[in-house]
Backbone bond lengths (Angstrom), bond angles and torsions (degrees), N, CA, C in turn:
res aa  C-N    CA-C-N  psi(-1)  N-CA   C-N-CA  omega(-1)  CA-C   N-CA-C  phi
1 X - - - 1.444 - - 1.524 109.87 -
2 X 1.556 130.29 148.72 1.108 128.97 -167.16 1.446 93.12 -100.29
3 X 1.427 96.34 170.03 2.022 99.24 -172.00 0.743 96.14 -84.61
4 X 1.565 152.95 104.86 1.091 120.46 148.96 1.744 120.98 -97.07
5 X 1.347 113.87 29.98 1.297 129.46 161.41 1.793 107.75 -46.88
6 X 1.369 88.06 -73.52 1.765 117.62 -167.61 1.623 91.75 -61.74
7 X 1.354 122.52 -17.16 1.776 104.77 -172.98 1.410 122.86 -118.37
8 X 1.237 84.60 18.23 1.912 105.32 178.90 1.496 100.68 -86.63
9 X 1.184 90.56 137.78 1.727 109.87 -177.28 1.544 110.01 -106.79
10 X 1.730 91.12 134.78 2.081 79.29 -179.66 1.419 107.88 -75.22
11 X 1.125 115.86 161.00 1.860 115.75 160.75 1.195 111.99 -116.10
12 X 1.192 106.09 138.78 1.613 114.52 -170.11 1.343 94.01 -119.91
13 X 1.266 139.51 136.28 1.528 153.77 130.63 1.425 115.55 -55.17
14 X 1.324 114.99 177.44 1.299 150.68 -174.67 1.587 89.01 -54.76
15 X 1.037 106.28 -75.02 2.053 138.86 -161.55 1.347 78.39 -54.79
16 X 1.192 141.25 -80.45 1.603 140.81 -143.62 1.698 95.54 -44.74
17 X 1.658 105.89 -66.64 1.256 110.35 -174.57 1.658 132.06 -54.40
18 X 1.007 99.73 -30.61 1.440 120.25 -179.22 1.657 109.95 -82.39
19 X 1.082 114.14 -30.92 1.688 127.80 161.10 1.474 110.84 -51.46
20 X 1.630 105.10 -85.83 1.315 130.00 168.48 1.569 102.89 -11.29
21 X 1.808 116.17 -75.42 1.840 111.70 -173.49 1.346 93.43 -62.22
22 X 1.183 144.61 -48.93 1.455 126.37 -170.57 1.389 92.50 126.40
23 X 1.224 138.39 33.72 1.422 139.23 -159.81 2.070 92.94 -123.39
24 X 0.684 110.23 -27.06 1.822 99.66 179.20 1.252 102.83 -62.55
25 X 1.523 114.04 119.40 1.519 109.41 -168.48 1.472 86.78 -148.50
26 X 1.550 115.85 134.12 1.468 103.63 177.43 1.448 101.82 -120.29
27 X 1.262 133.02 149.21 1.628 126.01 176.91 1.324 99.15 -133.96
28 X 1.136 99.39 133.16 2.015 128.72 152.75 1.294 114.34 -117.24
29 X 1.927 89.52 112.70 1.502 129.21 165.30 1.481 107.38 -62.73
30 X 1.414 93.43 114.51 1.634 102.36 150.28 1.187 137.13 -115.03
31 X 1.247 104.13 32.32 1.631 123.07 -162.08 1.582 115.76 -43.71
32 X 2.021 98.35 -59.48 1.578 107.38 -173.68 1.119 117.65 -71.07
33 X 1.891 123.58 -35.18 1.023 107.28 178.37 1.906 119.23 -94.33
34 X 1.429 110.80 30.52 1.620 107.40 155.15 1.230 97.89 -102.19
35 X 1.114 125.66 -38.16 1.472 112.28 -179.86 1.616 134.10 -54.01
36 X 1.152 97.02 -22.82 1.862 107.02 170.66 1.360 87.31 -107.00
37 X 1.036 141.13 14.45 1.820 113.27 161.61 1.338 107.44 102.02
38 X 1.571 112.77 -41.32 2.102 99.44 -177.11 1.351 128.81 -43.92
39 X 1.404 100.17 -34.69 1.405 93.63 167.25 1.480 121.49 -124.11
40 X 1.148 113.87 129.23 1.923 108.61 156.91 1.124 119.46 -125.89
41 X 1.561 95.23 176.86 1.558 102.68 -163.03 1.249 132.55 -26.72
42 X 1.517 99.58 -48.24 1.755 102.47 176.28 1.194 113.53 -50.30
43 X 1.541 127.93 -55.23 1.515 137.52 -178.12 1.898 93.97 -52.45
44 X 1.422 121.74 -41.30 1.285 100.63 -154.04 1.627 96.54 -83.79
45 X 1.723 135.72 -28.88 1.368 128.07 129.05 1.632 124.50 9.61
46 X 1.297 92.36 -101.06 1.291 100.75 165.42 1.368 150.94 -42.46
47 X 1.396 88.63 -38.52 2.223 102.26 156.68 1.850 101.63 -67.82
48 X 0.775 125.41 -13.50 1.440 140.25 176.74 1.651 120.24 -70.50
49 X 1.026 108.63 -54.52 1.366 133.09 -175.93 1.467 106.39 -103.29
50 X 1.373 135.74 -19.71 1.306 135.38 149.21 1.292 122.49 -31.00
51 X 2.106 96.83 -54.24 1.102 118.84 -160.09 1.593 113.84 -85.00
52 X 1.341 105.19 -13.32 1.590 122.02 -162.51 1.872 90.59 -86.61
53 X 1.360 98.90 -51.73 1.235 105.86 -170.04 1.866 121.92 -59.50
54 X 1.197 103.42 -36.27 1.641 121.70 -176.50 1.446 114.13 -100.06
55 X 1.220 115.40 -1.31 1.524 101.15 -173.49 1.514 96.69 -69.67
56 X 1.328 126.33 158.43 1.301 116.75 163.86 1.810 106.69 -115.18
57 X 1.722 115.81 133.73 1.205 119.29 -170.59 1.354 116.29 -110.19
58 X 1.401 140.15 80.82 1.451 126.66 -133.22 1.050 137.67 83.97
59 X 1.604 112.02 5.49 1.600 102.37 -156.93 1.144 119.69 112.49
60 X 1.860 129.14 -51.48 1.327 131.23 -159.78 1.882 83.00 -118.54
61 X 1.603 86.80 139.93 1.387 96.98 166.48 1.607 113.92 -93.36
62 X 1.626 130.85 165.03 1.670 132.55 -140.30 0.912 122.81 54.08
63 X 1.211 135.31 14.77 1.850 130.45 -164.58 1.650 88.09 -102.09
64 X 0.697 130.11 39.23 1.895 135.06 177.34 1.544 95.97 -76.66
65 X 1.316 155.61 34.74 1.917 132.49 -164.48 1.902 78.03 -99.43
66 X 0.997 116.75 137.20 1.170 115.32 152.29 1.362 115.92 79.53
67 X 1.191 128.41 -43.97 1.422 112.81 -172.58 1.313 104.45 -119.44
68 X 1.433 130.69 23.47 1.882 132.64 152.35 1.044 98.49 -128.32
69 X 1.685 124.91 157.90 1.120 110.89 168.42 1.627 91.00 -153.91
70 X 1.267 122.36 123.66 1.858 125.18 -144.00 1.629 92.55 -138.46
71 X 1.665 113.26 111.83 1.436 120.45 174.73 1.209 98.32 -160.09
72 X 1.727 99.85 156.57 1.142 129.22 -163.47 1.694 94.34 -97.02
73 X 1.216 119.70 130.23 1.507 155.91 129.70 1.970 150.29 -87.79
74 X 1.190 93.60 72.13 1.458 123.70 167.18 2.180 84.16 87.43
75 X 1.316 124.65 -109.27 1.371 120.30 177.61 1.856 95.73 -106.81
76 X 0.876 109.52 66.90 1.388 105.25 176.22 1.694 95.46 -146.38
77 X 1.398 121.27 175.83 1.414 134.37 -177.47 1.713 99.52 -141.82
78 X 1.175 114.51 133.05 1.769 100.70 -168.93 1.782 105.21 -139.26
79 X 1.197 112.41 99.30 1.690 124.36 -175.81 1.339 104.00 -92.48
80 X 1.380 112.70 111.47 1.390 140.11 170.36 1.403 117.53 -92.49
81 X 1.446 126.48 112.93 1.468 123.86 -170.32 1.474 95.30 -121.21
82 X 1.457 100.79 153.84 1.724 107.30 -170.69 1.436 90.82 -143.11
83 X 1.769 121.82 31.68 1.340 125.85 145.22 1.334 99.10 -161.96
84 X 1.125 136.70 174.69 1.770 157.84 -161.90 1.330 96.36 -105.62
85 X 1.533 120.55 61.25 1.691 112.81 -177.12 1.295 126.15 -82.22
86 X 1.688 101.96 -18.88 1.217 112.61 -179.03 1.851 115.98 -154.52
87 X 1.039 109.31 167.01 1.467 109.23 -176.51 1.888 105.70 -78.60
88 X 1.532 104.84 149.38 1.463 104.70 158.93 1.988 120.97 -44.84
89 X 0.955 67.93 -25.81 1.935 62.56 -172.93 1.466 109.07 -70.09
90 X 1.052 115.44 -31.49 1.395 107.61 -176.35 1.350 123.89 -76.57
91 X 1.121 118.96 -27.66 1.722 115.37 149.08 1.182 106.05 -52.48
92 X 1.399 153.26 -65.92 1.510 140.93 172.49 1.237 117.65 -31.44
93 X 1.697 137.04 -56.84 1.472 155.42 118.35 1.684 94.28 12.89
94 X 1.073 111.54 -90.49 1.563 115.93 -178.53 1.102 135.61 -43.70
95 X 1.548 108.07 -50.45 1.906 130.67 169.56 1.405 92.09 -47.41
96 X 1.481 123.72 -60.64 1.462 119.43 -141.53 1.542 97.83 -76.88
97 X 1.520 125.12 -27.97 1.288 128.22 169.90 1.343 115.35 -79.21
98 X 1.359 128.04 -2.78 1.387 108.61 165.84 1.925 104.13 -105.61
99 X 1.598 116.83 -15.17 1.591 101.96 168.18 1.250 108.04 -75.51
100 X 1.178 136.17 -11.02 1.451 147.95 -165.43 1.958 102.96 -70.70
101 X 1.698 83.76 -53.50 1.670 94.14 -177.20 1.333 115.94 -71.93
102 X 1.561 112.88 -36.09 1.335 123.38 149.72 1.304 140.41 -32.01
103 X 1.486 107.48 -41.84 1.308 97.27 -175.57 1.163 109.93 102.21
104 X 1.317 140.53 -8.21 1.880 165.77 -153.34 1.038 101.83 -117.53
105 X 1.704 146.34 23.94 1.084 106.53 -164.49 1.480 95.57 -132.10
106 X 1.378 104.12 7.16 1.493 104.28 160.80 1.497 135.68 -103.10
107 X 1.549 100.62 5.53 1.756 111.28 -179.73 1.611 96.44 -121.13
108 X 1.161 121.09 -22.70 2.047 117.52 -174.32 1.785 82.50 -129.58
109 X 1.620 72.35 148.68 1.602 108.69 164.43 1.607 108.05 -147.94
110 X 1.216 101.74 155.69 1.736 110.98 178.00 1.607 103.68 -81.58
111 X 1.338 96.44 137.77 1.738 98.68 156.05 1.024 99.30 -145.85
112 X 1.641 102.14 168.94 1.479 130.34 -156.90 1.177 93.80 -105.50
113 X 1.881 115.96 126.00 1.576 126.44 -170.88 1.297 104.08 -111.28
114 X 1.271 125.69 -41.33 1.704 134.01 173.36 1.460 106.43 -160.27
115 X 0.950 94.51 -175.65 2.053 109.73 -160.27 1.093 91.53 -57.89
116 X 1.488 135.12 -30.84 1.589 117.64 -168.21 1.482 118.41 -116.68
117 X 1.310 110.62 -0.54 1.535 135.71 -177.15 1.208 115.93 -105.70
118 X 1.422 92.33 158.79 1.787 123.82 173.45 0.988 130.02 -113.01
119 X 1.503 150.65 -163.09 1.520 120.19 122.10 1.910 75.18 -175.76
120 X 1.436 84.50 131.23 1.976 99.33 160.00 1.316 125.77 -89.37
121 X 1.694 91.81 127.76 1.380 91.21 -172.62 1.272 111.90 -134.35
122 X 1.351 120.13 -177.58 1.800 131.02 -158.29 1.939 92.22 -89.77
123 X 0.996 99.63 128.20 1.745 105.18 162.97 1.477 96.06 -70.51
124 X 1.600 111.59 138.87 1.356 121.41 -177.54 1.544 92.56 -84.34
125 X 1.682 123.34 112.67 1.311 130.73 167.06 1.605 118.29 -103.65
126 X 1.577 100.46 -24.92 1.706 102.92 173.93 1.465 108.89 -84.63
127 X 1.190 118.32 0.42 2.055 107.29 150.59 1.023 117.08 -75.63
128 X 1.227 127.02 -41.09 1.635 122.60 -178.62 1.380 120.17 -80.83
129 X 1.487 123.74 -25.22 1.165 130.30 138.76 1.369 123.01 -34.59
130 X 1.535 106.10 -68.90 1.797 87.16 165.88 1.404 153.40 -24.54
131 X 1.202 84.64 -72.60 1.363 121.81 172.29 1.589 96.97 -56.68
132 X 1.338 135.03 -50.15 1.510 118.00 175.50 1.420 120.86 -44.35
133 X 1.590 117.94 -53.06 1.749 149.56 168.49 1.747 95.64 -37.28
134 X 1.503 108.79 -53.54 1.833 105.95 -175.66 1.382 104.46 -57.39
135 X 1.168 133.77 -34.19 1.849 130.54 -131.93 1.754 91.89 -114.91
């Protein structure tokens, strides 16, 4: 059999590299909803420590020392990874399970703003309202 142990090549992605400098940084905007009041700081705290608490790193969730590093910035939440541990989606996965526990999860939803962003936003309910008032 030929080695092909010794002739396997790693592949590195985008994410690997961008990990590695310390540059994978993901942020969730909470701009609109501190601004009307639904959320404050404490809540944005707590989406914090939700997140600290449940991520799972290997398998075991808390294993965050060193390679997550999850803090709050002005109405924003900002997850810094210094390896590719997990996919973007699973912060969405998570968000939606902590508005869920909240109680949030029928007026905000997460959307995806750019490759490294979030931002919660209001389900448009006064269009369909309208449109009920027309018919």
């Amino acid at each position: 059999m030929p080695k092909q142990a010794a002739d396997k090549k790693t592949f590195l992605d985008s994410r690997s590299k961008r990990a590695e400098s310390g540059k994978l940084i993901y942020k969730i905007d909470c701009s609109i909803q501190c601004a009307d009041g639904l959320m404050d700081t404490d809540l944005l705290e707590k989406y914090a420590q939700f997140l600290t608490e449940h991520i799972k790193v290997e398998g075991k969730t808390g294993q965050l020392a060193g390679k997550i590093e999850i803090k709050v910035e002005k109405e924003a939440v900002v997850i810094n990874k210094y390896k590719p541990l997990f996919a973007k989606r699973y912060i969405k996965f998570l968000t939606r399970k902590f508005l869920k526990q909240e109680k949030l999860k029928d007026y905000v939803r997460l959307v995806s703003t750019g490759k490294y962003d979030y931002q919660l936003r209001y389900y448009n309910i006064h269009l369909d309202e309208e449109a009920a008032e027309e018919a």
